[in-house]
C-alpha positions as CSV (number, residue, x, y, z in Angstrom):
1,X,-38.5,-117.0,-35.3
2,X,-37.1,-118.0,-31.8
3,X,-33.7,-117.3,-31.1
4,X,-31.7,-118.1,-28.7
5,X,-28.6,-115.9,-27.9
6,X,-25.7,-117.4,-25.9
7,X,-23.3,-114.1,-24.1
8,X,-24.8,-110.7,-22.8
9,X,-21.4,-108.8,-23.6
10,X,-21.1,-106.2,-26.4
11,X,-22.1,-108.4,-29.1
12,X,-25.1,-110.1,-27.7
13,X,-26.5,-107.4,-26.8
14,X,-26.3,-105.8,-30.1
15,X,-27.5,-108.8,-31.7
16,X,-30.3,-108.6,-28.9
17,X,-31.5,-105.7,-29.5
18,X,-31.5,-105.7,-33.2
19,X,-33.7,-109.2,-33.2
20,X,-35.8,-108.0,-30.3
21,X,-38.2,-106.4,-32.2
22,X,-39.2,-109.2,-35.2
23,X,-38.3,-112.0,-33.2
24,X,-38.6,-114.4,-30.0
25,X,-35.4,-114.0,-28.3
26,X,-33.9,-115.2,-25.1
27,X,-30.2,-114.4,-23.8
28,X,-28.4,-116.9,-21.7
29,X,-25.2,-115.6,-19.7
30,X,-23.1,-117.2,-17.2
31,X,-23.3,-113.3,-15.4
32,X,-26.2,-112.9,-13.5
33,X,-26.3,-108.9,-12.9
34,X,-25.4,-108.9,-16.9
35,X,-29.2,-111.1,-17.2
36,X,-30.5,-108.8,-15.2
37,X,-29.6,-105.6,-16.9
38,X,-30.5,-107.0,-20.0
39,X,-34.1,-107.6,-19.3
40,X,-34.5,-104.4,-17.8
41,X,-33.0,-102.2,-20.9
42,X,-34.8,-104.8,-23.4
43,X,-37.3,-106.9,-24.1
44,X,-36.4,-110.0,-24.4
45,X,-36.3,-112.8,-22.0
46,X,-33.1,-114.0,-20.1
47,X,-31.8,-116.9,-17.9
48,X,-28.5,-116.9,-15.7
49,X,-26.4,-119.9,-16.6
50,X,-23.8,-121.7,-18.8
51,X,-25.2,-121.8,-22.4
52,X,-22.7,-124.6,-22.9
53,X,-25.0,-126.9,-20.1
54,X,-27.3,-129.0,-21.5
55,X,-29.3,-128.6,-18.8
56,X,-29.8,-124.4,-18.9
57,X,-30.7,-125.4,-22.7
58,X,-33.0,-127.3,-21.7
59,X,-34.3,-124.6,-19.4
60,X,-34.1,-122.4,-22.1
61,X,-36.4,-124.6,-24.3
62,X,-34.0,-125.5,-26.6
63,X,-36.2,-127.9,-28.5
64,X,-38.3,-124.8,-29.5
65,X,-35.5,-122.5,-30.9
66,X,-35.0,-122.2,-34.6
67,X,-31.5,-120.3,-34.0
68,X,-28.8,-120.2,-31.8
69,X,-26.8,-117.7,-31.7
70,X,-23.5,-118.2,-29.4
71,X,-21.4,-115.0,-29.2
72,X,-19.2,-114.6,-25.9
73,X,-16.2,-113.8,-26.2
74,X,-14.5,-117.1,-25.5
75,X,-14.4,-119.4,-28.8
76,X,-14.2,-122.7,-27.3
77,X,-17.6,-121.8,-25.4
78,X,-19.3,-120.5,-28.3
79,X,-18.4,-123.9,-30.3
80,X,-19.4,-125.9,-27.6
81,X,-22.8,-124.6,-26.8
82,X,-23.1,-124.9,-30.6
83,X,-22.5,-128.9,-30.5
84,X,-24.5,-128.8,-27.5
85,X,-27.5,-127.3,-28.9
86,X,-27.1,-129.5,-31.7
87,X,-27.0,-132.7,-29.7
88,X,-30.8,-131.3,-28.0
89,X,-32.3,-130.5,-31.5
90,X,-31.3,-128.7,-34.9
91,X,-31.8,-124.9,-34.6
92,X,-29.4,-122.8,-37.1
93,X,-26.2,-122.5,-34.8
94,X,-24.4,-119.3,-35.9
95,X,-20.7,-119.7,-33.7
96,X,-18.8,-116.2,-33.3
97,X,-14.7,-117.1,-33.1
98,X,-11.5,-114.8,-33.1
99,X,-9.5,-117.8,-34.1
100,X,-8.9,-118.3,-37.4
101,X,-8.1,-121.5,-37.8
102,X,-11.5,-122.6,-36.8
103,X,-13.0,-120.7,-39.5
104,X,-10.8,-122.6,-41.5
105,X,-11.3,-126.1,-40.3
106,X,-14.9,-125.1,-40.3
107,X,-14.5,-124.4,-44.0
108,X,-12.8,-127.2,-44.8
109,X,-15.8,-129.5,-43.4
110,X,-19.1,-126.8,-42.4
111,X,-20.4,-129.7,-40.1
112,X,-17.6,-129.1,-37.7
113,X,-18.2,-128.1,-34.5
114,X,-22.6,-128.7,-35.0
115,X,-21.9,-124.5,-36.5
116,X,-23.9,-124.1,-39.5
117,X,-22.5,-120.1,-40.1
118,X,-19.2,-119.4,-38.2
119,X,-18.4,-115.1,-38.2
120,X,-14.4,-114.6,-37.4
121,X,-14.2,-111.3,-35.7
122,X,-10.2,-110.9,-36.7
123,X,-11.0,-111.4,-40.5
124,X,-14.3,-109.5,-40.5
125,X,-12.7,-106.4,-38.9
126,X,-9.6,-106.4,-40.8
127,X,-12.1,-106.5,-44.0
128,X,-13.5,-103.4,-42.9
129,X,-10.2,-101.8,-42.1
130,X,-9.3,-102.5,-46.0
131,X,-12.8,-101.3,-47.4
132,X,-12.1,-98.0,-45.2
133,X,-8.6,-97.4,-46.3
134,X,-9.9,-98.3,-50.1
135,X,-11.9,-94.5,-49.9
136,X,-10.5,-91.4,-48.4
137,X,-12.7,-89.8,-45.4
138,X,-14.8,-92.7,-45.9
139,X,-16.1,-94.0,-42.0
140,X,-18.0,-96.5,-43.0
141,X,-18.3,-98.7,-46.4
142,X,-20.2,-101.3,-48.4
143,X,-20.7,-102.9,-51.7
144,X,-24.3,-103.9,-53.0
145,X,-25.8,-105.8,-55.9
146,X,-22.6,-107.6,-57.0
147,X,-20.2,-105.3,-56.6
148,X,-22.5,-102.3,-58.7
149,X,-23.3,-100.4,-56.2
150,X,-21.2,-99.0,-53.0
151,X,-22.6,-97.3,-49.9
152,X,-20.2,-95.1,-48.3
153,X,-20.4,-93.0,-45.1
154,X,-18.2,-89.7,-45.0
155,X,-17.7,-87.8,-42.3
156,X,-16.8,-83.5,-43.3
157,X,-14.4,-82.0,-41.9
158,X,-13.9,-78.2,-41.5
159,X,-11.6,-78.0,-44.6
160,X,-13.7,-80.3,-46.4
161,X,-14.6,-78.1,-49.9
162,X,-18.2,-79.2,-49.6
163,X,-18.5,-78.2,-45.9
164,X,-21.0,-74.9,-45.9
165,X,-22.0,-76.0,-49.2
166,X,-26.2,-77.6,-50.0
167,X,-26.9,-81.0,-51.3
168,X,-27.2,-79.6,-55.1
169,X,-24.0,-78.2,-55.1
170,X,-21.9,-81.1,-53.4
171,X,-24.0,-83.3,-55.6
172,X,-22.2,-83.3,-59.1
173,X,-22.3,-87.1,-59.8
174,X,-24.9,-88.4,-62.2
175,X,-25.0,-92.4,-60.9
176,X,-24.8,-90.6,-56.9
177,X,-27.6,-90.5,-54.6
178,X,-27.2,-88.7,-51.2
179,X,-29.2,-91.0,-49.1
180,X,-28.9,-89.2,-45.5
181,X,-26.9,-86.6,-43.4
182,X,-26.3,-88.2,-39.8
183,X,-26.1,-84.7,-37.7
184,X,-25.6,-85.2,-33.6
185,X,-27.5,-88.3,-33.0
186,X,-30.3,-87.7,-35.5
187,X,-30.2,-88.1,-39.3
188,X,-32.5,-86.4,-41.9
189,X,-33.2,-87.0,-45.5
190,X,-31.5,-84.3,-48.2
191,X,-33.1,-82.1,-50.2
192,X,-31.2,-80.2,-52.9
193,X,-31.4,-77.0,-50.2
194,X,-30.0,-79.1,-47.4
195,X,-27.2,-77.3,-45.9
196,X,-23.8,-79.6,-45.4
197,X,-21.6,-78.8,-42.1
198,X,-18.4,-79.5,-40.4
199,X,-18.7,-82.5,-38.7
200,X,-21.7,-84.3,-40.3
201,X,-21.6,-88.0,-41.8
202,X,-23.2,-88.0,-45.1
203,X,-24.4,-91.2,-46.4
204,X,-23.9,-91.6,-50.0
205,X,-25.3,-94.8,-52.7
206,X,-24.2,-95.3,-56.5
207,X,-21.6,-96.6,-58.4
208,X,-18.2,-97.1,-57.0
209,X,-17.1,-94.8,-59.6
210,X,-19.2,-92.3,-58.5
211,X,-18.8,-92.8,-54.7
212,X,-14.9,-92.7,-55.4
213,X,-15.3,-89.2,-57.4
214,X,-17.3,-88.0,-54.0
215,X,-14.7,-88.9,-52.0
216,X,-11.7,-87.3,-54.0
217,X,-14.4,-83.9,-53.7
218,X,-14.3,-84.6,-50.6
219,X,-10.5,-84.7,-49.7
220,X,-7.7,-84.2,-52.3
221,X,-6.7,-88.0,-52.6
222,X,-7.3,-91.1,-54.3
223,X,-8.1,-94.5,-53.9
224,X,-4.6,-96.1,-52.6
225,X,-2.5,-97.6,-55.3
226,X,0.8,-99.1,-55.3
227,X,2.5,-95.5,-54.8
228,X,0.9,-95.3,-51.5
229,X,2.7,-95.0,-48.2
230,X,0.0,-97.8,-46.1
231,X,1.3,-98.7,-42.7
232,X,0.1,-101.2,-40.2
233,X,1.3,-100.8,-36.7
234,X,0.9,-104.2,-34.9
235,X,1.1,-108.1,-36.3
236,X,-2.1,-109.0,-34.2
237,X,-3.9,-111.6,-36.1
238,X,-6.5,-108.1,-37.1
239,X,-2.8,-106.3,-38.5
240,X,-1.9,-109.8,-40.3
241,X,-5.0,-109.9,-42.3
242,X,-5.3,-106.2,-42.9
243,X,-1.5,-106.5,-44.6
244,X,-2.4,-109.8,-46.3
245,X,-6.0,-108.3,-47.7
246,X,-4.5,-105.1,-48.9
247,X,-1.6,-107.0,-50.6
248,X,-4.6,-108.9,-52.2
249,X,-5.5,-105.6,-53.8
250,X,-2.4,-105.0,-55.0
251,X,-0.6,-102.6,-53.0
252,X,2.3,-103.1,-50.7
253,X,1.9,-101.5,-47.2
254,X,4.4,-101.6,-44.2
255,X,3.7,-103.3,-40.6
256,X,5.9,-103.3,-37.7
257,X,5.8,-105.7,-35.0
258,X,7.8,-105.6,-31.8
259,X,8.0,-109.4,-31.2
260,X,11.4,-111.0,-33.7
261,X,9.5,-113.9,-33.7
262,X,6.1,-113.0,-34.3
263,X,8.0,-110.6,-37.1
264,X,9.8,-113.0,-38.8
265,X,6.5,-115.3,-39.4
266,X,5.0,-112.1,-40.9
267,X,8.0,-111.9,-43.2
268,X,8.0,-115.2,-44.6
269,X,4.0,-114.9,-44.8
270,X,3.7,-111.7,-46.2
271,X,5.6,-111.6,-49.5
272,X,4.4,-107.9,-50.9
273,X,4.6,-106.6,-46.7
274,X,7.6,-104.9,-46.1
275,X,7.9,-106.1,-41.4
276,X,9.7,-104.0,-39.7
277,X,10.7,-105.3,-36.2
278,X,11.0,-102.2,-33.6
279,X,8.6,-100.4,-31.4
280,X,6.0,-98.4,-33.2
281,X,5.9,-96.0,-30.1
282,X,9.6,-94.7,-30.4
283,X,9.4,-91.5,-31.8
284,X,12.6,-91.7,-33.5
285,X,12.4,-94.8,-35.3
286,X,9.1,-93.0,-36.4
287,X,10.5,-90.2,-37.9
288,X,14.0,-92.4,-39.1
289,X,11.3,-94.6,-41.6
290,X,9.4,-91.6,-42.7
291,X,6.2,-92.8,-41.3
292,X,5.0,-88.9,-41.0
293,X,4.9,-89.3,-44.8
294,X,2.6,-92.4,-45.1
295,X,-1.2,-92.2,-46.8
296,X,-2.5,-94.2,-43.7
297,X,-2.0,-95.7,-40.3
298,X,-3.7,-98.3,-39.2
299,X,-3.3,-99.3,-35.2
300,X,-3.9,-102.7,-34.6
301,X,-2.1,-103.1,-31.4
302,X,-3.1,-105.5,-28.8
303,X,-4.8,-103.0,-26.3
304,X,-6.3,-99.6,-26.4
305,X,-4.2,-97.9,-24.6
306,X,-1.4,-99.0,-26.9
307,X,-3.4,-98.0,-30.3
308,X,-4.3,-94.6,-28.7
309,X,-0.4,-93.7,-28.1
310,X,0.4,-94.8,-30.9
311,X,-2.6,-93.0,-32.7
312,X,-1.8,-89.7,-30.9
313,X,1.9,-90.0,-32.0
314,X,1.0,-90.3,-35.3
315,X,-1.2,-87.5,-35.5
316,X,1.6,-85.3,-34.0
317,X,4.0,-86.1,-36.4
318,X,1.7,-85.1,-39.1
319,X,0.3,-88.4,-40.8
320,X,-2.7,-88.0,-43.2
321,X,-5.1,-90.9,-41.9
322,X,-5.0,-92.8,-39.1
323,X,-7.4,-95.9,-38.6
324,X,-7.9,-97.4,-35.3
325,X,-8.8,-100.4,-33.6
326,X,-11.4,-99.9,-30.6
327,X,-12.1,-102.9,-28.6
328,X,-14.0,-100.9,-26.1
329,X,-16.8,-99.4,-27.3
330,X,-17.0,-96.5,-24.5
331,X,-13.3,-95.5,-25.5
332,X,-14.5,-94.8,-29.8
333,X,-15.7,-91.1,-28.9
334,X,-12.8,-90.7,-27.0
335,X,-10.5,-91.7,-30.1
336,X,-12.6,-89.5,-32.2
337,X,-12.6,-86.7,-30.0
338,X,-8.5,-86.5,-30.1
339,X,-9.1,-86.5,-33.8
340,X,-8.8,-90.1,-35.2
341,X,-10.3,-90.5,-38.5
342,X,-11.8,-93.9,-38.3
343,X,-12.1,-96.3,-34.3
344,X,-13.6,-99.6,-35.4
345,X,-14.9,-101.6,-32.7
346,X,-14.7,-105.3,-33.5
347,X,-17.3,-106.3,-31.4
348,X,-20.0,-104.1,-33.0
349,X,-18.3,-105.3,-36.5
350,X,-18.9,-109.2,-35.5
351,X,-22.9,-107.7,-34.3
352,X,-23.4,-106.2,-37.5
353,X,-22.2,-109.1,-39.7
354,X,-24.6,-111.6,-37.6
355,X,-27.4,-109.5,-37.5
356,X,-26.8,-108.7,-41.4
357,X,-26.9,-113.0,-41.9
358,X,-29.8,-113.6,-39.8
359,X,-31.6,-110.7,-42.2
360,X,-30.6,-113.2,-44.9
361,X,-34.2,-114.5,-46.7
362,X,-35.6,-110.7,-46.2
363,X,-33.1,-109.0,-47.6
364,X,-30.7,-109.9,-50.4
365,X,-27.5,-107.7,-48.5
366,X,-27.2,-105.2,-45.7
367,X,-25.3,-102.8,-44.0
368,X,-26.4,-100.8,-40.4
369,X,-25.6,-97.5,-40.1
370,X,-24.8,-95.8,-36.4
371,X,-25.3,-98.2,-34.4
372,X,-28.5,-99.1,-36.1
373,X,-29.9,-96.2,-36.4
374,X,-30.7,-96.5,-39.9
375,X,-30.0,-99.8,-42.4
376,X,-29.4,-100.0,-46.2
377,X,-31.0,-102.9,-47.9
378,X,-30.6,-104.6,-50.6
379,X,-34.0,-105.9,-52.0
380,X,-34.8,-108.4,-54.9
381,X,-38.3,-107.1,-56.6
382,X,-40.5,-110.4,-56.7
383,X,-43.4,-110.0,-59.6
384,X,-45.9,-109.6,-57.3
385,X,-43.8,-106.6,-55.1
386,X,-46.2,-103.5,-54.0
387,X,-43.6,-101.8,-55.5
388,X,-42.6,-102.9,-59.7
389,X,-44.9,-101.4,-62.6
390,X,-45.4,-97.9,-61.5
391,X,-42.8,-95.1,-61.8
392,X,-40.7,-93.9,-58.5
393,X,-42.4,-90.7,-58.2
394,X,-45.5,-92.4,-57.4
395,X,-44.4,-95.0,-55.1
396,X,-42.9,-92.3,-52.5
397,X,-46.5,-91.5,-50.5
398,X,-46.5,-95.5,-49.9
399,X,-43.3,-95.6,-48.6
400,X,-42.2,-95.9,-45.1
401,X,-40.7,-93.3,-43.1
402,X,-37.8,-92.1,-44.1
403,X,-36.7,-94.3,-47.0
404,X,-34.7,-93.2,-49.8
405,X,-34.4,-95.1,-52.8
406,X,-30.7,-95.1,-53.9
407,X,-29.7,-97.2,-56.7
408,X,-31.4,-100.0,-59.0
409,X,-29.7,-102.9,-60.7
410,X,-31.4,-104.6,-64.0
411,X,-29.6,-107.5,-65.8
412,X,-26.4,-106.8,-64.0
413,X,-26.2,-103.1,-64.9
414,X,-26.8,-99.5,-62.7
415,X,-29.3,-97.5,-63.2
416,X,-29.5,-94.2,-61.1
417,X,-33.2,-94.0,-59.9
418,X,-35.5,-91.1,-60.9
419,X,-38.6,-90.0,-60.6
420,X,-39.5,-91.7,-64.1
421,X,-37.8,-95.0,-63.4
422,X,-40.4,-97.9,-63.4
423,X,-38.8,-101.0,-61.3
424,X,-39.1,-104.4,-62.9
425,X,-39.7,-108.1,-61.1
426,X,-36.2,-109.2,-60.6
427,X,-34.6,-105.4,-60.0
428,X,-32.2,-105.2,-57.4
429,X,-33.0,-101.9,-55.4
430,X,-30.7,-100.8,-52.8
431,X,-32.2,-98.7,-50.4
432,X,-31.8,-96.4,-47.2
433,X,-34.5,-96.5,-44.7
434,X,-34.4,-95.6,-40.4
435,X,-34.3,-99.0,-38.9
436,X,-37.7,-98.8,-36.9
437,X,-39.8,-98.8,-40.5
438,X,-37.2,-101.8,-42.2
439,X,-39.3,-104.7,-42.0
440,X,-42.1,-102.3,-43.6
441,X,-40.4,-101.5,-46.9
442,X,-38.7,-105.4,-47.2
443,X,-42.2,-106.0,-46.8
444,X,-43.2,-104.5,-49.6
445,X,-40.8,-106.2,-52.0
């Protein structure tokens, strides 16, 4: 496939690289020394110029591209060089926005804008803020098959009880399967002797229940209910849908936001948000509404200097969690460093969730793991896959490179994988595998 990606920043580059290697692609940025550094550290081809000109999309052989991809970070360019591409030809246009109201107008009518698959940053981020919150230590989430099966990343912490503990003795949860350990910037695959330490991520797949019974293992706590102390700091449009998606679930956290009258439209929008109008950075307003006692913070502030005072002042005064927006990505090992739980970067959220829709046709769902260092797929056995009719134990000299099979669904219902278990045309098999060998094993399906 050709693809045409519009914006070197963060996210075109992430969405660069990850196509690079299965696909044609070519980045177009208005930045020339941005071009330039591209094509050196991938390889891909590049063109200086506005991807909103006809004329550089011409020069980009627009007529020849079955995607476009515009992701700057500006949403009136990235719909534009959508409706511009589409006036050329009719590649796929996938439009990255922070807006919501575009995605909205754009749901109301999907031939708005000549965008065939709009991705808003602010809602996608916030939806990872609410799946992270929803596990304790959990770093990085997702749900498979329906809803049946649940990937989690956990990172240990010293205190952790399962930290100088092996794999057979953490693992006491019959639908679990401990996929990989993440250790520096290497993973490897567990075996039941597989020593866990202090500060490695540990990648588990199984059934929610079973993924939420690690967790609590993992830290004394569990999921959030409506007894939980949950506290937003910040009514940016990424603090507004966190609030409004974790009311969804039934709980009823607290935000504060500076602004009266960004505070008041909160209030009225918000009905199970308790807004509190004040600066989240005084200390003694801090300690006045008990905020040292909540669950979880999360900072959603409108800069990173902002979220990392207010992150540090919430770890002083003793709070459990805190979750932290990141816009820029050199500042996330920074934020961990001083001991934040979780930084997500929206930027590399919105390059995941495009990169995870242009997967779409090869694999049923999917969800990239450190930076995409490794992926876990979702695969729909076909009756002719290299893989149905012959038990597990078999199939695992054929498999690529570091692939572990994690969970099976049949008929709508889980099924922990074993050595015996024979897969069927039309199982869902959710799998872990190191990114490099990911086209092999979809492949295969």
């Amino acid at each position: 496939m050709r693809v045409l990606v519009i914006g070197a920043g963060q996210v075109g580059t992430n969405i660069a690289a990850s196509l690079s290697s299965t696909h044609d692609v070519i980045v177009v940025d208005i930045d020339e020394d941005r071009t330039e550094q591209l094509a050196y550290d991938l390889d891909v081809l590049t063109l200086t110029g506005d991807g909103t000109d006809i004329d550089v999309l011409r020069e980009a052989d627009i007529d020849t591209a079955d995607m476009v991809i515009a992701s700057t970070d500006d949403d009136e360019i990235n719909l534009v060089a959508c409706a511009t591409a589409k006036t050329e030809s009719d590649p796929f246009t996938i439009a990255r926005v922070k807006s919501h109201r575009y995605l909205r107008s754009w749901e109301g009518s999907e031939s708005a804008y000549g965008v065939d698959f709009m991705v808003c940053s602010d809602l996608q981020t916030a939806k990872n803020i609410v799946e992270v919150v929803g596990l304790p230590a959990a770093v990085n989430v997702g749900p498979f098959a329906g809803g049946l099966v649940q990937m989690a990343e956990f990172e240990i912490l010293p205190d952790s009880p399962i930290a100088g503990q092996v794999v057979a003795e953490a693992d006491r949860f019959d639908s679990l399967t401990f996929a990989a350990i993440f250790r520096a910037d290497r993973f490897e695959l567990p075996s039941g002797e597989t020593p866990i330490r202090a500060g490695d991520n540990v990648v588990v797949i199984g059934s929610p229940e079973s993924v939420q019974e690690f967790a609590s293992s993992i830290v004394p706590a569990q999921t959030p209910d409506r007894t939980d102390d949950l506290v937003v700091v910040g009514g940016s449009e990424i603090g507004y849908h966190t609030a409004r998606l974790l009311e969804q679930r039934g709980l009823h956290p607290k935000l504060i936001e500076q602004d009266d009258a960004r505070a008041r439209e909160l209030a009225e929008e918000l009905p199970n948000t308790l807004v509190m109008e004040h600066d989240a950075t005084d200390t003694e307003f801090l300690a006045r509404e008990h905020i040292d006692d909540a669950d979880a913070v999360v900072a959603t502030l409108d800069s990173d200097q902002k979220n990392l005072l207010l992150s540090v002042l919430a770890k002083r005064i003793g709070v459990d969690r805190i979750i932290t927006v990141v816009d820029t990505r050199e500042y996330i090992e920074l934020f961990q460093e001083i001991g934040i739980d979780v930084a997500i970067n929206p930027r590399f959220v919105m390059a995941e969730e495009i990169t995870r829709f242009t997967h779409e046709g090869i694999a049923e769902n999917i969800a990239v793991l450190e930076e995409d260092l490794a992926e876990v797929l979702e695969l729909e056995m076909s009756p002719d896959s290299q893989l149905v009719g012959r038990p597990i134990r078999e199939l695992i000299a054929e498999l690529p490179k570091s692939t572990v099979i994690g969970a099976v669904t049949r008929d709508h219902t889980f099924i922990t994988p074993r050595g015996d278990t024979v897969l069927e045309p039309g199982d869902h098999v959710v799998v872990f595998v190191e990114a490099d060998f990911a086209d092999d094993i979809t492949a295969m399906s």
